[in-house]
C-alpha positions in Angstrom: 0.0 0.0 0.0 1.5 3.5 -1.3 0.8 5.0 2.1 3.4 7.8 1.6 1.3 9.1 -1.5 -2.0 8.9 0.2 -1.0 10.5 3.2 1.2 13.1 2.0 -1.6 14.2 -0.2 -4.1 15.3 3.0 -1.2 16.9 4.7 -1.7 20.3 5.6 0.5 22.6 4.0 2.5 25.2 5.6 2.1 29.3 4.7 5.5 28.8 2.7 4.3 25.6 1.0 6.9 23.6 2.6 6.2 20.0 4.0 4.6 20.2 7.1 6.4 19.5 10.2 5.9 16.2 12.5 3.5 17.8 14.8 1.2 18.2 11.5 1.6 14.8 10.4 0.9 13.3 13.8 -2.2 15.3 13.5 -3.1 13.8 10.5 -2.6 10.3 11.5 -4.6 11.0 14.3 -7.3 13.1 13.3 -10.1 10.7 14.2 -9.1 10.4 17.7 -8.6 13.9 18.4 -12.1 14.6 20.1 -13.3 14.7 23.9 -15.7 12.1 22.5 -13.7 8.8 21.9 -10.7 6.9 23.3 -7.6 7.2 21.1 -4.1 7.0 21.1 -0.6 8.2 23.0 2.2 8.5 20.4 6.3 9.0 20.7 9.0 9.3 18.0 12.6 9.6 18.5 15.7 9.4 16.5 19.6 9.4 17.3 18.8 9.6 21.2 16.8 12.6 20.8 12.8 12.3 21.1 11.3 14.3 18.4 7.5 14.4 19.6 5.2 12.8 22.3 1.6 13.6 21.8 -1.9 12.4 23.4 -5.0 12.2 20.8 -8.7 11.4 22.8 -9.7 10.8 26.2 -8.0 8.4 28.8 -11.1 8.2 30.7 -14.7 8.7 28.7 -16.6 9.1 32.2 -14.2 11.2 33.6 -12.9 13.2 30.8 -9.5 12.8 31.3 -7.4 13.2 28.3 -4.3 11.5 26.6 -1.8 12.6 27.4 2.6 11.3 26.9 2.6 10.0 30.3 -0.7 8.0 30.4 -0.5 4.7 31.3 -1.7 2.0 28.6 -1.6 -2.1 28.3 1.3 -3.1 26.4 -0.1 -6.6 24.8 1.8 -8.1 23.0 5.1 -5.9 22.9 5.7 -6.8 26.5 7.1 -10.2 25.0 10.4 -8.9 24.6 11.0 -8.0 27.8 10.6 -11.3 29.2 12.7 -12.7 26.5 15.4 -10.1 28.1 14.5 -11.9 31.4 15.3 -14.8 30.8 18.7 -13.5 28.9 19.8 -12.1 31.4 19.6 -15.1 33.9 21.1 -16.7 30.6 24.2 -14.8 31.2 24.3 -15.3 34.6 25.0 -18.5 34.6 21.6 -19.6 36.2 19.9 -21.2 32.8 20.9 -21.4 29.4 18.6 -21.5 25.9 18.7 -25.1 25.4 17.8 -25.9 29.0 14.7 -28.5 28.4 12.0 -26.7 29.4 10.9 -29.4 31.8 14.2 -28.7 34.0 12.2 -25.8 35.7 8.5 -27.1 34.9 8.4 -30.8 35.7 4.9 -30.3 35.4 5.1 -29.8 31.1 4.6 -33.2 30.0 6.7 -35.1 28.1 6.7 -34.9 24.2 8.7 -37.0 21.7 11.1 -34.2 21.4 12.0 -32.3 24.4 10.7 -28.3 24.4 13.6 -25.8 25.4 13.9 -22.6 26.3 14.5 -21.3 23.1 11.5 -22.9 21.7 9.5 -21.1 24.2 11.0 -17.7 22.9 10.1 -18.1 19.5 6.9 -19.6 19.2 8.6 -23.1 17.7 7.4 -25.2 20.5 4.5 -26.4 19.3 2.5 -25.7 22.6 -1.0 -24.9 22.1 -2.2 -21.3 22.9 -4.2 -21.2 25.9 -6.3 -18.2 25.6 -7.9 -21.0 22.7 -7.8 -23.7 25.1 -9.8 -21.7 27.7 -12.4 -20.7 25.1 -12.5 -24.1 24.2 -13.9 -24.8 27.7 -16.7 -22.1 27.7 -14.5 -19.3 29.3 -12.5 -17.1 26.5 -10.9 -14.0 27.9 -13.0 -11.6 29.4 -15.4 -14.1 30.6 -13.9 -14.8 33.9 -11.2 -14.1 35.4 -8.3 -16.3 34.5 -4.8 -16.3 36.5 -1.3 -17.4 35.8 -2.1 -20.7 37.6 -5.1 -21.4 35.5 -3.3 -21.2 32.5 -0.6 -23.1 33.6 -2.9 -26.1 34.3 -4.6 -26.1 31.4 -1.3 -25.8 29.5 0.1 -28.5 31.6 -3.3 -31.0 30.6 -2.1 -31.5 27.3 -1.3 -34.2 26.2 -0.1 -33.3 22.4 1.5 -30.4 20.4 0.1 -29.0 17.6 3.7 -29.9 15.6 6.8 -31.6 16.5 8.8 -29.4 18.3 11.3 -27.2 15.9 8.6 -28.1 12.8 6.9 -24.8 12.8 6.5 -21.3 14.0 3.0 -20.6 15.5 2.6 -17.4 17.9 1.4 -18.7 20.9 1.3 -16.7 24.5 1.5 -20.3 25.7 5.4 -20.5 25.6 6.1 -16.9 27.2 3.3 -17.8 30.0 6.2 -20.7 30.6 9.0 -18.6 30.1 7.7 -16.0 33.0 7.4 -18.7 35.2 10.9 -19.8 34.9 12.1 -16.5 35.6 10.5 -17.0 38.7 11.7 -20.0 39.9 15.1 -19.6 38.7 15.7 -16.4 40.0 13.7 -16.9 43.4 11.9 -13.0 42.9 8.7 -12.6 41.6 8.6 -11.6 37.9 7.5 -7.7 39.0 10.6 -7.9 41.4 12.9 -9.3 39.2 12.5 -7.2 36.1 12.1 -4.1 37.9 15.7 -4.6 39.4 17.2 -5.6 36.0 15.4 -3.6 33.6 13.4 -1.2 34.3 15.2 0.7 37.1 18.3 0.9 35.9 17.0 1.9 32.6 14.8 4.5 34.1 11.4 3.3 33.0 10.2 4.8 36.1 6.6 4.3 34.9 6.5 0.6 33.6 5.4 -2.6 35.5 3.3 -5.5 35.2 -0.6 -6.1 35.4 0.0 -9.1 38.0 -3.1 -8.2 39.9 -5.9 -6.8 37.7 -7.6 -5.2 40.4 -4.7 -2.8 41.9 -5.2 0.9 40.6 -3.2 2.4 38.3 -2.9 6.2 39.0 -3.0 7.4 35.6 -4.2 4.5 33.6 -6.2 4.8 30.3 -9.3 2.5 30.5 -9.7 0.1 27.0 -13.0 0.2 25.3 -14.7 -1.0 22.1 -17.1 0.3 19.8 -20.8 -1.4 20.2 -23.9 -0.5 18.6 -25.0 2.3 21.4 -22.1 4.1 21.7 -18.0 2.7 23.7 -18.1 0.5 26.1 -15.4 -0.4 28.6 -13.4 -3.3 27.4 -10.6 -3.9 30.2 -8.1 -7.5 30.5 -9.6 -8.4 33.8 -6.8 -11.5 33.9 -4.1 -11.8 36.5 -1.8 -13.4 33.3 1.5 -11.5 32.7 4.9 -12.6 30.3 3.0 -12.5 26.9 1.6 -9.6 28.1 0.6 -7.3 30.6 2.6 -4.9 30.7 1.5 -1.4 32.2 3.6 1.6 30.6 4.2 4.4 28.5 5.2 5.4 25.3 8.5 7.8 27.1 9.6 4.7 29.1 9.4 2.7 25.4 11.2 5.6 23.8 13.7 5.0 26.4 13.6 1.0 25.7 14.3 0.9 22.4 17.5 3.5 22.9 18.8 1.3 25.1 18.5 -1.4 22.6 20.3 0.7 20.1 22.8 1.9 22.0 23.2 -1.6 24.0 23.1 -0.4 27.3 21.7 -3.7 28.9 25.0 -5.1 27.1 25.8 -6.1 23.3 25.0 -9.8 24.7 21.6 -8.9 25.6 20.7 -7.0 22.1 22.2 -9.9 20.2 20.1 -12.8 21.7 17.0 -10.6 21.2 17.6 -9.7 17.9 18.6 -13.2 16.6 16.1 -14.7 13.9 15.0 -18.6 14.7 15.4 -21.3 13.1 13.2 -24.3 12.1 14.6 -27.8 11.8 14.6 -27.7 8.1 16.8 -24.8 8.3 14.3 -21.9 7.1 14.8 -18.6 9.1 11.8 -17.3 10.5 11.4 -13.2 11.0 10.6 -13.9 15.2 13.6 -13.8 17.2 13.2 -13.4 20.7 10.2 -11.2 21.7 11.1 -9.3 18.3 10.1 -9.7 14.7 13.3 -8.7 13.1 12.0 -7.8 9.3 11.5 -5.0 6.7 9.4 -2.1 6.2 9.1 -0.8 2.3 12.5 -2.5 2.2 13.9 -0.8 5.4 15.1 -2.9 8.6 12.6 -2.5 11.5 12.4 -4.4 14.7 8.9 -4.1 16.4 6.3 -5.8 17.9 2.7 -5.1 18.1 -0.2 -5.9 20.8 -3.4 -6.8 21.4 -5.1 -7.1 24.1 -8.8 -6.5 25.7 -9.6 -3.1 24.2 -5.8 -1.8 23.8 -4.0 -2.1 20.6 -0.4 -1.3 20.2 3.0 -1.0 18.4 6.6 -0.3 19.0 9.0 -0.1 16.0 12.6 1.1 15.7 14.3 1.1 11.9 18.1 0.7 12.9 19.5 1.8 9.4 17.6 5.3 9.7 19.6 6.7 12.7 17.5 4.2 15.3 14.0 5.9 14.5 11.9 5.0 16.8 7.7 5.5 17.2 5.6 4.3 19.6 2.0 4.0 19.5 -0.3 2.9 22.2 -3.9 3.0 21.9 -7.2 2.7 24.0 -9.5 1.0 21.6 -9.8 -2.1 19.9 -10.3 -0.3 16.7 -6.8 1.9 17.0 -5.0 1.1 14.2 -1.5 1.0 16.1 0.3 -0.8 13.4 -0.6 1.0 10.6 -0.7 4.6 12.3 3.1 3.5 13.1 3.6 2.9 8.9 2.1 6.3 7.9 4.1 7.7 10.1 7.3 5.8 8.8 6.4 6.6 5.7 6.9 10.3 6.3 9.8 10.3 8.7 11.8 7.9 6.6 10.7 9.0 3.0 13.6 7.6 1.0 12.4 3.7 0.5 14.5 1.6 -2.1 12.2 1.2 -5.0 10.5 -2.2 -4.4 10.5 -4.5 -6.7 8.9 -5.0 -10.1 5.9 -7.4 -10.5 5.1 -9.2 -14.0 1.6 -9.4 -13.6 -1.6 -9.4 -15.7 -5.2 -9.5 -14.6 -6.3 -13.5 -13.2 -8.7 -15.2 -15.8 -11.9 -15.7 -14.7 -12.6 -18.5 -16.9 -9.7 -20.2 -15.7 -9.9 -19.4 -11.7 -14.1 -20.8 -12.0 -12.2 -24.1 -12.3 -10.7 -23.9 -9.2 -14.0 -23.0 -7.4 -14.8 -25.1 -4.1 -13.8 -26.2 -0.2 -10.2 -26.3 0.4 -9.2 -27.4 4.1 -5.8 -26.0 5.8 -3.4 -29.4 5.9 -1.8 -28.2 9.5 -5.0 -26.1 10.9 -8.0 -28.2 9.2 -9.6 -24.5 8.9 -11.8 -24.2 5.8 -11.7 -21.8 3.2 -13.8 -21.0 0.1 -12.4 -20.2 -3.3 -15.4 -18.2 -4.7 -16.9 -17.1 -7.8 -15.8 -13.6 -8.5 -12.4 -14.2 -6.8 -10.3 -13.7 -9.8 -10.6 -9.8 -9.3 -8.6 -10.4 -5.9 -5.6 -11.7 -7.4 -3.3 -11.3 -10.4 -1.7 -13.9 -13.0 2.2 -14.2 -12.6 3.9 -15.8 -15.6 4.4 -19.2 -13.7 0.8 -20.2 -13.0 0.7 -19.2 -9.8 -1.5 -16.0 -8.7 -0.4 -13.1 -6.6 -2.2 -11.5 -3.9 -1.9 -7.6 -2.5 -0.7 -8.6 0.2 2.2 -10.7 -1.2 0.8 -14.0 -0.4 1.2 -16.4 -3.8 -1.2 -18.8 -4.8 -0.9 -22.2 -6.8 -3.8 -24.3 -7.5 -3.2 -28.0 -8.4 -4.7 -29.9 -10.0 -5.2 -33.8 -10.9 -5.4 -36.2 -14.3 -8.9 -35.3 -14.7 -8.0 -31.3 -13.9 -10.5 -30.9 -11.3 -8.6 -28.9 -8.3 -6.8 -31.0 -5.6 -5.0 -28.7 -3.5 -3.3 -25.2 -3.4 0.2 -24.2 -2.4 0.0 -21.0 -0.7 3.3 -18.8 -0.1 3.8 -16.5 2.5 6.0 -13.7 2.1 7.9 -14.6 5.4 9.0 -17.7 3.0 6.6 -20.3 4.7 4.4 -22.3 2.3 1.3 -23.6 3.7 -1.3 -26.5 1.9 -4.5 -26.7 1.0 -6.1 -29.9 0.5 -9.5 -30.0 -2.1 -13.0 -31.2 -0.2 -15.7 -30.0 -1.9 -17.3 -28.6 -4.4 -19.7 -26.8 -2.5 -20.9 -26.8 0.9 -22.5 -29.3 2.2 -26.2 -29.6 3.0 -27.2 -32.5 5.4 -30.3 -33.5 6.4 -31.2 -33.8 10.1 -31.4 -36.9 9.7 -27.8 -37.5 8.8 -26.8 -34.5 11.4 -28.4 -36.6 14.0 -26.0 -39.2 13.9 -23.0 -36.8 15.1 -25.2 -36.5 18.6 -23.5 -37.6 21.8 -21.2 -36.7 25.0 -17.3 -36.2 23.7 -15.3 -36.0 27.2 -12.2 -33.9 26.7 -9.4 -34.3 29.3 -7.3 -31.9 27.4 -9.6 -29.2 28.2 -11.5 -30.7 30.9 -15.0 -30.7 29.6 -17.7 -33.0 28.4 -18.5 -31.6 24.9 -22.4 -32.4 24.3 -23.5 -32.3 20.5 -27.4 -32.1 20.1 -29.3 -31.2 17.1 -31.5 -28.3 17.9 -34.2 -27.7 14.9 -31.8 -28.5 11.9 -28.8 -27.3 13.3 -26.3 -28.9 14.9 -24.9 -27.6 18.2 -21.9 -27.9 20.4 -21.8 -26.8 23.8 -18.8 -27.3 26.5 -20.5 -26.2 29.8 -24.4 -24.7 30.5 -24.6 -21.5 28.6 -22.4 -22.2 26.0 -23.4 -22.7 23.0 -22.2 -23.2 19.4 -23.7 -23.8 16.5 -22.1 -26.4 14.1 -22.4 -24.9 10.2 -22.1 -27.6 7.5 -18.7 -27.4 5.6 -17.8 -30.8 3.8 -19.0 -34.2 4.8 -18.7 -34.8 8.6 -16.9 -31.1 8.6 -17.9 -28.5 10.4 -17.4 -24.5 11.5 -18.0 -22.4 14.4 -16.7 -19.2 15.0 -13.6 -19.5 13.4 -12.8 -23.2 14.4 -13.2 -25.9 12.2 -14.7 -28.6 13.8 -14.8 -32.3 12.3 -15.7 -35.9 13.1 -14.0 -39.4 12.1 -15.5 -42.5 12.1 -14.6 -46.2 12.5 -14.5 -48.8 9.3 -18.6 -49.7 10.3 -19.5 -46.3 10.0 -20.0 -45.4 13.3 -18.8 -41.8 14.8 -15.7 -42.3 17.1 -14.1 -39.1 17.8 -14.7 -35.1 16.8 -11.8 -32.9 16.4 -11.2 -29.2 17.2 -8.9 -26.9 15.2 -8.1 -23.4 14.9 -5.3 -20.8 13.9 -3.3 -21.4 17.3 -4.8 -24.9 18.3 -4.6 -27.7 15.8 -6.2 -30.9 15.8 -7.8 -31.6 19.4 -8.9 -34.9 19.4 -11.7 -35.6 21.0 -13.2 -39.0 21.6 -17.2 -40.1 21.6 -18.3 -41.6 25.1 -19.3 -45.1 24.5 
């Protein structure tokens, strides 16, 4: 996307029709949260050492009235993952731990898997662990419908019994690993995690305003409350979770300023700023973009390492470009609709300016005639999720001179097909250089009769998640409910394949025909098996 165009275009400009000045472009960027009316966003941008602008857009507090403002304290999300990778550095290089300590060494309590999980697989999302904000969901609870704690997370985390990949296989982000990772800090240093980070990190780095979320119910002088956007106007939407390592992390976007100089000037030690910034790699030898807490990638063709967040009604980024004299912006926000990540590009796109042309694409417009052969159900070979290849999809892509298809936003397609050149599968690259599979279902969805639906009726006890799933069909739908009050309705996707909500939900059955087992699979949780009571 040509932000740099688009936004330079509704700049103001100044009396002497020079560019306009940071302040103005903030502005810009901004410009729908600037009002007494809506939550919004805290912003901070240095460069060299020197911080060129800190700015508050909306209000902190919609009941109150209290504004934005630099020093207002926001949820981190996300971002806060890098700090507990510089934890568990840090005891790295004391002497206490090292990277490829099994994990089990300081959690005896992980099961055993066919390849033991270490540290470093915790850092970088290679683990295979499930995610356990899923898992809870899973159960009938997703976040913010209770109040989960460390300890909950670490049983149900601890309760399974399989991995979504062998260890090493795969990267796929789960909050799982750094939920571990926190907790080892913890027992290997003796401190609790607020304790031990505050005396290694923040204080001597002056972040005199950052620390964690480890009791959701402690006030925060000078907190901005998270909401959302519902039909009748905001509505509070706060993480009322006592869960911190992936997350929860209560700061500012000065004390990040002051973070990401330290990385770039090393003061935590070159050690430190190596570990973190180190890409991962899988056991096929593929380097992945996630190093330790980091994704160490490009912007436009310029280095950045960032993070974002996410979490409740907070959304977030923190970005520094290395090669552009250690530019760094910040970006925290108070609403689940703020934008953090692409506010952070527009502003990028201004303070850096000079991107390296990127690189030419031979493409022509995608054949319509040709893509309505590829029409159908394809299912995800490592998630089981569905997708649909629709009619009218050819205006989404365009034709490369290989056969395969390009997408905007640089994913590449490849349909396959068999002897009879009906579709069988597609090949779908991601620009991070991972290539994920498709596998051909169907046609068309698939319409069963309640009849046939009601042969999937039953109790499915789960000891992963520690429920009894009961299926019923309730008029012609079928339904799936974990606990009283939960309920989800099953939507017909291939034969004995289902969705709901985002999961794809399917059922096997024995050589007589007879159901023996449902399976539950998602983004972040792949493949729960699930057996039928007899």
């Amino acid at each position: 996307m040509k932000r740099f165009a688009l936004l330079f275009l509704a700049l103001p400009a100044t009396l002497t029709g020079q560019q306009p000045d940071l302040s103005a472009v903030a502005d810009t960027v901004f410009a729908r949260w600037n009002s007494t009316h809506t939550p919004g966003c805290a912003l901070g941008v240095a460069r060299e050492g020197k911080v060129l602008l800190t700015r508050g857009y909306g209000m902190a507090d919609l009941e109150t009235g209290t504004p934005i403002t630099a020093e207002t304290i926001f949820e981190s999300g996300s971002v806060a993952k890098q700090f507990t990778a510089t934890a568990i550095i840090l005891l790295a290089l004391d002497g206490k731990l090292s990277l490829d300590d099994p994990a089990r060494k300081y959690l005896p309590e992980l099961p055993e898997y066919d390849r033991p999980i270490t540290i470093r697989h915790l850092l970088t999302h290679t683990s295979g662990l499930r995610e356990w904000s899923s898992l809870v969901a899973a159960a009938g609870w997703p976040r913010g419908t209770r109040a989960h704690t460390q300890a909950d997370l670490l049983d149900i985390v601890f309760r399974q019994k399989a991995l979504n990949y062998p260890v090493g296989e795969y990267y796929s982000y789960t909050n799982s690993g750094y939920a571990l990772a926190m907790t080892i800090v913890e027992r290997v240093s003796g401190k609790s995690f607020q304790e031990f980070t505050r005396e290694r990190i923040f204080r001597p780095l002056g972040m005199t305003h950052t620390q964690w979320r480890d009791d959701f119910t402690r006030l925060v002088p000078g907190r901005a409350q998270a909401y959302s956007r519902e039909d009748d106007g905001w509505h509070l939407n706060m993480p009322f979770e006592n869960v911190v390592g992936p997350g929860g992390m209560l700061t500012t976007v000065g004390d990040w300023l002051i973070w990401n100089e330290a990385l770039a000037t090393r003061k935590l030690g070159a050690a430190v700023v190596d570990s973190l910034t180190r890409r991962m790699r899988l056991n096929n030898g593929r380097e992945i973009e996630y190093a330790r807490g980091l994704r160490v990638t490009s912007y436009r063709g310029v280095p950045e390492i960032s993070h974002s967040g996410s979490t409740a009604g907070y959304s977030t980024y923190l970005a520094r470009y290395p090669d552009r004299g250690s530019l760094s912006i910040a970006v925290l926000c108070n609403s689940s609709s703020g934008a953090a990540g692409s506010y952070t590009d527009q502003l990028a796109d201004w303070l850096i300016g000079d991107f390296p042309p990127p690189a030419a694409l031979d493409t022509t417009r995608a054949d319509s005639a040709t893509f309505a052969t590829y029409l159908g159900i394809y299912r995800n070979t490592r998630t089981h999720v569905s997708l649909e290849v629709a009619p009218g999809g050819a205006a989404r892509f365009r034709a490369l001179p290989n056969g395969w298809f390009w997408l905007a936003n640089g994913t590449r397609w490849q349909f396959e097909v068999g002897p009879t050149a009906k579709p069988t599968g597609i090949r779908m690259a991601q620009p991070d250089g991972d290539t994920v599979s498709y596998t051909y279902v169907a046609e068309k969805f698939w319409t069963p009769t309640p009849e046939q639906l009601r042969a999937f009726e039953g109790a499915y006890p789960s000891d992963d998640i520690g429920v009894t799933y009961q299926v019923k069909l309730a008029g012609d739908s079928l339904t799936l409910s974990p606990r009283v009050g939960s309920v989800l309705t099953l939507r017909p996707t291939y034969p004995d394949g289902f969705t709901a909500r985002g999961r794809a939900v399917w059922f096997t059955r024995d050589r007589g025909g007879r159901i023996t087992a449902m399976h539950l699979s998602e983004s972040r949780v792949w493949d729960l098996v699930v057996p039928r009571a007899r």
